[in-house]
N, C-alpha and C positions, 0 to 999 in steps of 0.2 A: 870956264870955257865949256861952251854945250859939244854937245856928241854931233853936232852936224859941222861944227866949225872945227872938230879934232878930225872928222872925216875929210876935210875938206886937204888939211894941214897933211893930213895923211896921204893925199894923193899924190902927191909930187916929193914923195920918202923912197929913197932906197932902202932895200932889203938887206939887214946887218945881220940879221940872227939867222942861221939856215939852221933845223931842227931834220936829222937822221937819223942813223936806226938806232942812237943810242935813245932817242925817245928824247922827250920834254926833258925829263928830269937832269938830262947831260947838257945842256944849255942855260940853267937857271943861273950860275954865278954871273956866266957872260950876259945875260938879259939883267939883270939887275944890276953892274956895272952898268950899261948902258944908260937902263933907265935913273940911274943917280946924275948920268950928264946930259939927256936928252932925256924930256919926259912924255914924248912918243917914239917907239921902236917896233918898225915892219918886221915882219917873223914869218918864212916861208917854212915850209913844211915837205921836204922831201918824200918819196914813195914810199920809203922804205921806214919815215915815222909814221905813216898814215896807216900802217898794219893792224888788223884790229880794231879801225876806228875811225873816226870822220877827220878831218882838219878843228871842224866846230867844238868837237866834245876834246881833240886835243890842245887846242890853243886857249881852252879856260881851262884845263889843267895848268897851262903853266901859267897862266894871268893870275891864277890863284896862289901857285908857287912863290909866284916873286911878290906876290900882295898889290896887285896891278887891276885896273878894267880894260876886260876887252870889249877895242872900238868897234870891230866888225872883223866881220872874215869874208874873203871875195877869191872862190876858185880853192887853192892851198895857202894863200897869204894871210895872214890875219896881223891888227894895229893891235897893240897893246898900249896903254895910257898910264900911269903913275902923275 
């Protein structure tokens, strides 16, 4: 599946993963559950993970974490792929 038809799939996704101040790295078991049963999962990015850093530079932290591609990021949201 190309990256415009994962964007496409991606837009009508509710957001399961919220990432907080424990950072990316507190949400990687529950992201990778996920993506073992869904192999796209939206990933919103609260204020209080964005300390420090973009939504962009943290949501491929954790794409990288769980061994994932990230789809895109729009605003704090970002699609992750597996």
């Amino acid at each position: 599946m190309d990256r415009q038809e994962l964007k496409r799939r991606a837009h009508d996704l509710d957001v399961t993963v919220w990432v907080g101040k424990g950072g990316p790295e507190a949400v990687v078991d529950e992201l990778n559950d996920q993506l073992a049963n869904e192999n796209l999962v939206k990933v919103k990015f609260l204020r209080a993970a964005r300390a420090g850093g973009s939504t962009e530079e943290k949501a491929r932290e954790l794409a990288e974490a769980v061994n994932a591609d990230l789809i895109e990021t729009r605003g704090h949201t970002a699609v992750v792929h597996r």
